[in-house]
C-alpha positions as CSV (number, residue, x, y, z in Angstrom):
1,X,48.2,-80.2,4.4
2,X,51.0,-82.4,1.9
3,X,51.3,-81.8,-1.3
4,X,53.3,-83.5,-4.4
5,X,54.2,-82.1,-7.9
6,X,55.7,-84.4,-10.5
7,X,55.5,-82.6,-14.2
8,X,56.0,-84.5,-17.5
9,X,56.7,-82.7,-20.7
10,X,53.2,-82.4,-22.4
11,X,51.0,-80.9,-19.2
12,X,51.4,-77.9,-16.5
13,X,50.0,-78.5,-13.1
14,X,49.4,-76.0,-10.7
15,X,47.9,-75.7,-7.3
16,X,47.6,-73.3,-4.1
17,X,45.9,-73.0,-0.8
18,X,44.4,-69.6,-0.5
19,X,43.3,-68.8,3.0
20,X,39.8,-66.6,3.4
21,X,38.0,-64.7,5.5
22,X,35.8,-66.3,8.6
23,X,38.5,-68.9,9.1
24,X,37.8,-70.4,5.5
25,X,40.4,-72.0,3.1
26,X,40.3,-72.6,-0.3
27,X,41.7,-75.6,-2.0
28,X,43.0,-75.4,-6.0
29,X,44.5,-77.8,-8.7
30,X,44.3,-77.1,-12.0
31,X,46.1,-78.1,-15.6
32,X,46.8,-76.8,-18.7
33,X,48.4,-78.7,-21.5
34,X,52.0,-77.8,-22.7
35,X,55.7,-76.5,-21.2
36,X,56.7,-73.9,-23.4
37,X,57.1,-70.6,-21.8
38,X,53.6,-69.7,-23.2
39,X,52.1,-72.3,-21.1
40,X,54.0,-70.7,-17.9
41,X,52.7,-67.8,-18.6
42,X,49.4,-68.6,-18.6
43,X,49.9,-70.5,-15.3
44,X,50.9,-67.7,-14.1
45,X,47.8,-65.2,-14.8
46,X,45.8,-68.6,-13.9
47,X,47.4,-68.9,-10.9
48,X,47.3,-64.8,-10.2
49,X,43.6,-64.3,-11.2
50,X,42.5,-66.9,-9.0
51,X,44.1,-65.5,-5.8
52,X,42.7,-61.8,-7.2
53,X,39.1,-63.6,-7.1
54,X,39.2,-65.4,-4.3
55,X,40.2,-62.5,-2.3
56,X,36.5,-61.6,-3.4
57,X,35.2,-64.1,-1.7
58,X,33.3,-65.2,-4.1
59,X,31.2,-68.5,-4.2
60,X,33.2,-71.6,-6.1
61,X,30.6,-71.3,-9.3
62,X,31.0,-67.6,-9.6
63,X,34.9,-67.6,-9.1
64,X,34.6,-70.5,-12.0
65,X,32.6,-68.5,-13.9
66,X,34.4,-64.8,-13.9
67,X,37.8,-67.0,-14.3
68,X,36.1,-68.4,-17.5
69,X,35.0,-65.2,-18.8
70,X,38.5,-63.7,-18.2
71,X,40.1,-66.8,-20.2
72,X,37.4,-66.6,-23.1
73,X,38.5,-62.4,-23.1
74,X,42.3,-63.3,-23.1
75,X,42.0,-65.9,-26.1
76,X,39.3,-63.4,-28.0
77,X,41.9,-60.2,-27.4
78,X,44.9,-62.2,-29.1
79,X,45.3,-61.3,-32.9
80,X,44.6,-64.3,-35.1
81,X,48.4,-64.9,-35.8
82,X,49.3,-64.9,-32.8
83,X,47.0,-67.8,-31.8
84,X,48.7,-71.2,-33.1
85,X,46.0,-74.1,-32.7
86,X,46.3,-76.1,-29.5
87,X,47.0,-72.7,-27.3
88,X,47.8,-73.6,-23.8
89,X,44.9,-71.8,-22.3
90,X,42.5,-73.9,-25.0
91,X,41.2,-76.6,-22.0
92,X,42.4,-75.4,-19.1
93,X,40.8,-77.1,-16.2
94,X,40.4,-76.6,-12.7
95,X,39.1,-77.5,-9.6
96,X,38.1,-75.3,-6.9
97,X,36.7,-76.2,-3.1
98,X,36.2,-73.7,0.0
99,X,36.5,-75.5,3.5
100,X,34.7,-73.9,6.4
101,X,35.8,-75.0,9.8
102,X,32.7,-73.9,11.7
103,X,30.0,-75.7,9.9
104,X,32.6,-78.1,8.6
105,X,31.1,-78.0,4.9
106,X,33.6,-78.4,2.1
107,X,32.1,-76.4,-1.4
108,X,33.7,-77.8,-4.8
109,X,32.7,-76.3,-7.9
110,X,35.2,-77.5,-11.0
111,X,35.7,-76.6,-14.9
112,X,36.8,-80.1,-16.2
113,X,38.9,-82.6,-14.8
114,X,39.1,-84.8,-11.8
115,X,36.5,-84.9,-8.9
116,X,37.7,-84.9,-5.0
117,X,38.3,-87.9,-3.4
118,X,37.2,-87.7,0.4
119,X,38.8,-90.0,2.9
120,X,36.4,-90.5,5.9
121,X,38.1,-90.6,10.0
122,X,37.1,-94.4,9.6
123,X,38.9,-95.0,6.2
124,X,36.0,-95.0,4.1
125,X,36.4,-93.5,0.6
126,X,33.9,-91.6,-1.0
127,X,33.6,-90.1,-4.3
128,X,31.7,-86.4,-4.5
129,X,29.4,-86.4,-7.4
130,X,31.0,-83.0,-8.3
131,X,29.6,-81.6,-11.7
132,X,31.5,-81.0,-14.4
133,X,31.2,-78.0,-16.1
134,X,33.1,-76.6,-18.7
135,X,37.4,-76.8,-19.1
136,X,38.4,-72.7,-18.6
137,X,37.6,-70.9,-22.2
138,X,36.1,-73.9,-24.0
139,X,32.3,-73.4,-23.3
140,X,30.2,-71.2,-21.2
141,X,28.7,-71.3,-18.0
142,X,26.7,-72.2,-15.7
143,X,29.1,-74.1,-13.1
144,X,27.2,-75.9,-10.2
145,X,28.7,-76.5,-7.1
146,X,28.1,-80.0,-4.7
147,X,28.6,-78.8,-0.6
148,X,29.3,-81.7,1.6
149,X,29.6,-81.8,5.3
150,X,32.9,-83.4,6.6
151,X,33.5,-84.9,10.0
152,X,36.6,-83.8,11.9
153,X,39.9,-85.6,10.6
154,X,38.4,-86.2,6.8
155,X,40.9,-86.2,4.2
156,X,40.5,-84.3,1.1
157,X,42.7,-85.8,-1.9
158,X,42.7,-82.9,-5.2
159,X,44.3,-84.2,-7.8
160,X,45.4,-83.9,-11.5
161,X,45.8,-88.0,-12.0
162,X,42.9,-90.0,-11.2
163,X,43.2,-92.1,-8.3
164,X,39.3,-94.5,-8.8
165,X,38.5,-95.7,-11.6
166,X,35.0,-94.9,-13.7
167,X,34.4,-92.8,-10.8
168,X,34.1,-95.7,-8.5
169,X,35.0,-96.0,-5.3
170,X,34.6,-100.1,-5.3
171,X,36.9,-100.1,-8.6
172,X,39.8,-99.0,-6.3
173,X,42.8,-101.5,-6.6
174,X,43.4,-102.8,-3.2
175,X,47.0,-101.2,-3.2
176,X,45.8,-97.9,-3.7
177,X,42.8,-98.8,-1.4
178,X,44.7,-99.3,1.5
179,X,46.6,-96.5,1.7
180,X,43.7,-94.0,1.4
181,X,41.6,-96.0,4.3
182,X,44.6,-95.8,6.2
183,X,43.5,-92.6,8.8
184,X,46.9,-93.2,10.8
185,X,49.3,-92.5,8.2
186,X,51.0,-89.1,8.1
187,X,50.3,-86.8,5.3
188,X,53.4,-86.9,3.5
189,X,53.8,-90.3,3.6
190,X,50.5,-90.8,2.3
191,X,51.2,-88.4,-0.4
192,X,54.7,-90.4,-1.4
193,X,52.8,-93.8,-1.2
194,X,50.2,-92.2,-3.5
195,X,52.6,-90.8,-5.7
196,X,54.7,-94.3,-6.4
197,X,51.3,-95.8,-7.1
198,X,50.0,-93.7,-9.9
199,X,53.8,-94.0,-11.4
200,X,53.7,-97.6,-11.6
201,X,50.7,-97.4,-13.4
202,X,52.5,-95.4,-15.6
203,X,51.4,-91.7,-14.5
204,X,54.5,-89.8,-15.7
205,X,52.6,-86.5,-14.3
206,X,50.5,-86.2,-11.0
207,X,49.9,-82.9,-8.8
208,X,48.3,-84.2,-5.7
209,X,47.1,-82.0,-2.8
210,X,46.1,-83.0,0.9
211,X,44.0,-81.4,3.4
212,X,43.4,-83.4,6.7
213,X,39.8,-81.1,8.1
214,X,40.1,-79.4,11.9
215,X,36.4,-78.1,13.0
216,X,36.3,-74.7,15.5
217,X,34.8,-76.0,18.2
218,X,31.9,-74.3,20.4
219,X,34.5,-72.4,22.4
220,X,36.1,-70.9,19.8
221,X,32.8,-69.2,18.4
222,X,30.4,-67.2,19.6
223,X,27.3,-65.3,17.8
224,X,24.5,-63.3,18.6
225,X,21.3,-62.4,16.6
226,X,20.9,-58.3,17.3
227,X,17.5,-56.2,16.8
228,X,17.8,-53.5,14.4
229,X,17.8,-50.6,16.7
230,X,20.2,-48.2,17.7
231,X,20.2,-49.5,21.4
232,X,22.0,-52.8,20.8
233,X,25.5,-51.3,19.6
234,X,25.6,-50.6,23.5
235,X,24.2,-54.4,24.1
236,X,27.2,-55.5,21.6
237,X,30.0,-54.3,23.3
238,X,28.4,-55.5,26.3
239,X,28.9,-59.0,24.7
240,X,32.0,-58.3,23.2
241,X,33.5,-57.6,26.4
242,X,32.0,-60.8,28.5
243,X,33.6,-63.2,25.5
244,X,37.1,-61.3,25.4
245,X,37.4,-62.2,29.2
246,X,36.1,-65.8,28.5
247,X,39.3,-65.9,26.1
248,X,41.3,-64.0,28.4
249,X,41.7,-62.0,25.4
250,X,41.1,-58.4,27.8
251,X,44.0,-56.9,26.0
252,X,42.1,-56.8,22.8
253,X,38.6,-54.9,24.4
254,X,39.3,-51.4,23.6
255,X,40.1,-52.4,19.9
256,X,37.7,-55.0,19.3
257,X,34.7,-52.8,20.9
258,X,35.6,-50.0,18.5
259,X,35.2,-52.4,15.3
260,X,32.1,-54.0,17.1
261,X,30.5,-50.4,17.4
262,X,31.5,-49.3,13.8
263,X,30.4,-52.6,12.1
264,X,27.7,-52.6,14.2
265,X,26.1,-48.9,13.8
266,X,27.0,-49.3,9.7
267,X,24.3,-52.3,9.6
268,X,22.0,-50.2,11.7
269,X,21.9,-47.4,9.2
270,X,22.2,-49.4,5.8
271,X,20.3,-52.8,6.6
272,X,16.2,-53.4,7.8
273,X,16.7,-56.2,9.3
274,X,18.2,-58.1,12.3
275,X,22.0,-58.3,12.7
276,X,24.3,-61.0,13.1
277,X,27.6,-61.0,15.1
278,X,30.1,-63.1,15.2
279,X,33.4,-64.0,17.3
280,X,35.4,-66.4,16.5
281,X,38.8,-67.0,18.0
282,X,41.4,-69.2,15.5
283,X,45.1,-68.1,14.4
284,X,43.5,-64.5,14.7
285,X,40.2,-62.7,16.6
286,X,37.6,-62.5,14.1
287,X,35.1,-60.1,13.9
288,X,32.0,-60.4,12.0
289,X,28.8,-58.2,11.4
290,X,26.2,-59.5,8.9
291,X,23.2,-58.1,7.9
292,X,20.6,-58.0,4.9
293,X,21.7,-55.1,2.8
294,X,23.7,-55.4,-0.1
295,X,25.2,-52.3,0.2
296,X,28.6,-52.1,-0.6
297,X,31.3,-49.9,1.9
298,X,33.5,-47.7,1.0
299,X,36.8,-46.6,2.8
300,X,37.3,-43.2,2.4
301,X,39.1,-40.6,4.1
302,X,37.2,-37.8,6.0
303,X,38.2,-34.0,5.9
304,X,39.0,-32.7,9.4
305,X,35.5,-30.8,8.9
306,X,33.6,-34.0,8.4
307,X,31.1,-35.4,11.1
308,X,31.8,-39.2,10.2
309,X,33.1,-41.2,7.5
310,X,35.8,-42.3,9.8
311,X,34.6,-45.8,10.8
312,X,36.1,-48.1,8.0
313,X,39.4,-46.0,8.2
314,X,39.9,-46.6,11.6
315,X,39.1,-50.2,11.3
316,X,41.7,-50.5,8.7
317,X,44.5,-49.0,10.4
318,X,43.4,-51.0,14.1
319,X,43.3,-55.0,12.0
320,X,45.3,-57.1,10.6
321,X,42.8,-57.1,7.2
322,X,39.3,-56.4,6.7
323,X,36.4,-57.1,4.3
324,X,33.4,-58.1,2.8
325,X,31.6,-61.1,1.6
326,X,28.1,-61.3,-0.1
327,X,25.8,-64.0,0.5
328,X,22.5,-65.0,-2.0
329,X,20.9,-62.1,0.4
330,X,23.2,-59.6,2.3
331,X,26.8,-59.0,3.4
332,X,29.4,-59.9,5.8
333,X,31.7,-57.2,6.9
334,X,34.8,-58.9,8.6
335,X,37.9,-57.5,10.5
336,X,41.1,-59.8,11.9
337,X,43.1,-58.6,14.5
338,X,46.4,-60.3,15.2
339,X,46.3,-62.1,18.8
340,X,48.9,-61.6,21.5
341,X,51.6,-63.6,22.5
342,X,51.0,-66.1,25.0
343,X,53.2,-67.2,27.8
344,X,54.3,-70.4,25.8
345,X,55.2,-68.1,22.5
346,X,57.3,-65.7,24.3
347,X,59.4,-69.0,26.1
348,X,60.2,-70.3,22.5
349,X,61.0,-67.0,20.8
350,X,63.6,-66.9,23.8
């Protein structure tokens, strides 16, 4: 990723790169008009309330959507004198997009302003037909979200200025043109090259974020569909085990056979249907059991007297982070656990 922030007076920009659960990432650039403190203010909760909901993991239009209701509640709570016309939060757009490095699918769901631009591994530049809801606190719901699939080495360009114009990719000035289609360029330089173009246009304000796409690749995933019977927790850490030794990843088994076994037993008992596990080896070992239950967990801690309750506690205090996602029909329980140094990272810490 590059990114480029060059503020004028009359506009705030903000952006972030949130990471998420199952390898995910999620790309955001937003702007609100004025540069009082006020308007950093309100950045601020923007910028807070966003990382709160995306920690949810919730789906681009329903982050939208909550982040909308909690700008509409802000504006409604302020007293009437204390709300001068043209408040920065009045307008307040954003754009919002989840990348998914398995099934390489980029989600973007936005409230006003600028569509993506994508960059294709051959230089050609396409233009998402994105719809555009509502700017934050101006109007209601419902946001739509626009899921494309990206091959390997695409380009995503987020931006506050717009780099096409009418929304066409063949309006491009051949300038501007050339320096998207150019794969080979770094980042950064494509983002300074970008950058000195919009200002001699006469763009006194830009915020421009870059995300070159990585895919996992077959070896760096592994799943299994799992009957609903009590029998396969057995069968799991069975499988567990065999894929740990693929990745020469042995020193994790004892840990990672205990979450399998909890996760697994918890979708046993709560779900009706069959269960999905997932492996999937990245920065971290990721651990995911899904199943068709909406059922929400709990952690709580169990009295020495207790027979169970223990399993989400001990997951907790064995991963780096755990949690849960919720799909149109079930859930996603997820653990990380932090890998171990290899031979090469213990030769460069020395």
């Amino acid at each position: 990723m590059a990114w480029r922030h060059e503020p004028s007076r009359n506009v705030g920009d903000w952006f972030d790169v949130i990471p998420l659960s199952g390898a995910r990432v999620a790309l955001v650039v937003g702007r609100l008009v004025g540069q009082s403190m006020q308007a950093a203010a309100e950045m601020g909760r923007l910028r807070s309330a966003i990382n709160t909901l995306a920690a949810q993991d919730l789906a681009p239009d329903e982050l939208l959507a909550q982040l909308n209701d909690l700008v509409t509640g802000q504006a409604d709570a302020r007293p009437p004198d204390d709300t001068p016309a043209g408040t920065p939060l009045a307008g307040a757009t954003c754009l919002y997009a989840v990348y998914d490095p398995i099934s390489r699918r980029c989600t973007f769901a936005r409230a006003g302003g600028l569509a993506p631009v994508i960059i294709k591994p051959d230089g050609t530049v396409e233009l998402p037909d994105v719809p555009s809801g509502p700017p934050l606190g101006s109007g209601r719901p419902p946001y739509t979200t626009l899921e494309v699939e990206l091959p390997q080495a695409s380009a995503i360009v987020l931006s506050t200025s717009s780099l096409v114009q009418h929304g066409d990719p063949q309006t491009v000035p051949a300038g501007l043109q050339q320096i998207l289609a150019n794969p080979h360029r770094p980042m950064e330089d494509t983002c300074d090259a970008l950058v000195r173009a919009q200002q001699d246009n006469g763009q006194d304000s830009i915020t421009l974020l870059l995300a070159r796409t990585k895919d996992l690749g077959e070896d760096q995933v592994a799943a299994w569909t799992l009957p609903n019977d009590p029998a396969v927790v057995t069968t799991a850490r069975t499988l567990t085990r065999r894929q740990l030794a693929n990745w020469s990843l042995q020193e994790l088994e004892p840990t990672t056979e205990l979450i399998v076994s909890e996760l697994v037993t918890n979708a046993i008992r709560y779900a009706d249907g069959p269960i999905h596990l997932r492996l999937v080896r990245d920065l971290t070992l990721i651990c995911e059991v899904t199943d068709n239950s909406s059922t929400a967990p709990h952690l709580r801690h169990a009295y020495d007297t207790d027979e169970g309750g223990r399993g989400l506690f001990l997951i907790a205090q064995l991963t780096r982070r755990w949690g849960t996602r919720y799909a149109a029909r079930g859930k996603t329980i997820w653990a990380e656990q932090t890998l171990p140094p290899t031979e090469h990272d213990e030769a460069q810490a020395a």
